[in-house]
N, C-alpha and C positions, 0 to 999 in steps of 0.2 A: 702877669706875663712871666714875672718870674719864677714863679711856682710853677708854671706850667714846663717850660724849659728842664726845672731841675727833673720834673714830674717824668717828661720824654729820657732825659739822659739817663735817669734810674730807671726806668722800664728797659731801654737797651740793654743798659749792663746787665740786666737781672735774665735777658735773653738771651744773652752771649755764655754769660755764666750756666746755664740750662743748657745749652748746645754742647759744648765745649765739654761737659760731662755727660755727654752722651756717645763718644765716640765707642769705638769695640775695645781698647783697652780697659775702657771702665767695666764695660758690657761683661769681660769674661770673668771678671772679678766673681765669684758665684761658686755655686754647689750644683754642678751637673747634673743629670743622672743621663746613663747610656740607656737606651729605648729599645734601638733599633738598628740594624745594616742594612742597608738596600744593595743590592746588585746589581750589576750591568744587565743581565738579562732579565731584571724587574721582579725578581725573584727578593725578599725578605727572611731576614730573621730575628725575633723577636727576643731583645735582651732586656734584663731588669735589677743586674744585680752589681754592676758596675757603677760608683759613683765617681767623679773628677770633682776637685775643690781648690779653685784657682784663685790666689792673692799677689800681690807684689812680685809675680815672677816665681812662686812657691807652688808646689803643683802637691798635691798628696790624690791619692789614686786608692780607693778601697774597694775591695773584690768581698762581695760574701758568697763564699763558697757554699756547696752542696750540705755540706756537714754543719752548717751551721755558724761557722768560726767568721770572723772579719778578718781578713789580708790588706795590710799597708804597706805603698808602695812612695816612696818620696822622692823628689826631682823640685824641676826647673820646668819652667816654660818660655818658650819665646816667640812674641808675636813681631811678625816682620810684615808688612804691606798686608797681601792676603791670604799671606802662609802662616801655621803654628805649629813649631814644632816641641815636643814634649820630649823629656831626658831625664832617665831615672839613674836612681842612684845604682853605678855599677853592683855591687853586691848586693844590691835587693833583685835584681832584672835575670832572677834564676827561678829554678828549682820548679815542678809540675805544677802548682795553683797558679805562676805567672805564666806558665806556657798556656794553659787551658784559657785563662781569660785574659791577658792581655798579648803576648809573644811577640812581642816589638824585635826585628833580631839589633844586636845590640845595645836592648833598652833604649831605644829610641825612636823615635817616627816625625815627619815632618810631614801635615794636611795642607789641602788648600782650604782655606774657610771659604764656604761655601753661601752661610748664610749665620748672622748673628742681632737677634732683637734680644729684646730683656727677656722674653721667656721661652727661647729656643736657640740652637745649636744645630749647625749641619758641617762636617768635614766631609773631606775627601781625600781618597788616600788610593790610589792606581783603580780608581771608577768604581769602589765601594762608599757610600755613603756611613757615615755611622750620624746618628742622630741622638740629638737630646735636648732632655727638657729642663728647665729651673727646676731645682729639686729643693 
């Protein structure tokens, strides 16, 4: 009877423990990759060269341009309820290769997450979707 006891207590915890790192902040912890925009009029556009790489609130953001080259972009991220907003570094959040593929004004943006499992990604940002996948 006692083994059994201890048998249930340990199986709780081991399922509470499994839950509890399951939440979205664990979830975004990952290597993104940008896929895709949707538009309000159901209208798409097909992206594949923007990557997100999310840790501890560390955000780095890698654009490969046209020409070949990889573009680093470094910030912050901050998840609040079901919003996340992303913050680059003032002095990186310039110059043509940020405007073409990321042009946050400010370097900055704030989504509503939309949708978050271990192997996908949905924001929303004034009725455009951007989507992604575990990269």
């Amino acid at each position: 009877m006692k083994n059994l006891i201890i048998y249930v207590c340990t199986s709780v915890m081991v399922c509470w423990l499994f839950a509890s790192c399951n939440d979205d902040k664990h979830r975004l912890v990952n290597k993104w990759q940008l896929r895709k925009y949707e538009f309000a009029d159901g209208s798409e556009q097909k992206v594949d060269s923007i990557f997100f790489n999310m840790k501890g609130g560390s955000l780095s953001v890698t654009c490969l341009h046209s020409d070949g080259n990889y573009y680093n972009y470094l910030g912050k991220y901050i998840l609040s309820d079901d919003k996340i907003s992303f913050i680059l570094l003032p002095e990186q959040a310039t110059g043509s290769v940020y405007d073409k593929y990321i042009g946050w004004e400010d370097g900055s943006r704030t989504f509503d997450l939309v949708r978050l499992t271990r192997k996908a990604m949905e924001l929303d940002y004034k009725d455009t979707i951007s989507v992604f996948r575990k990269y």
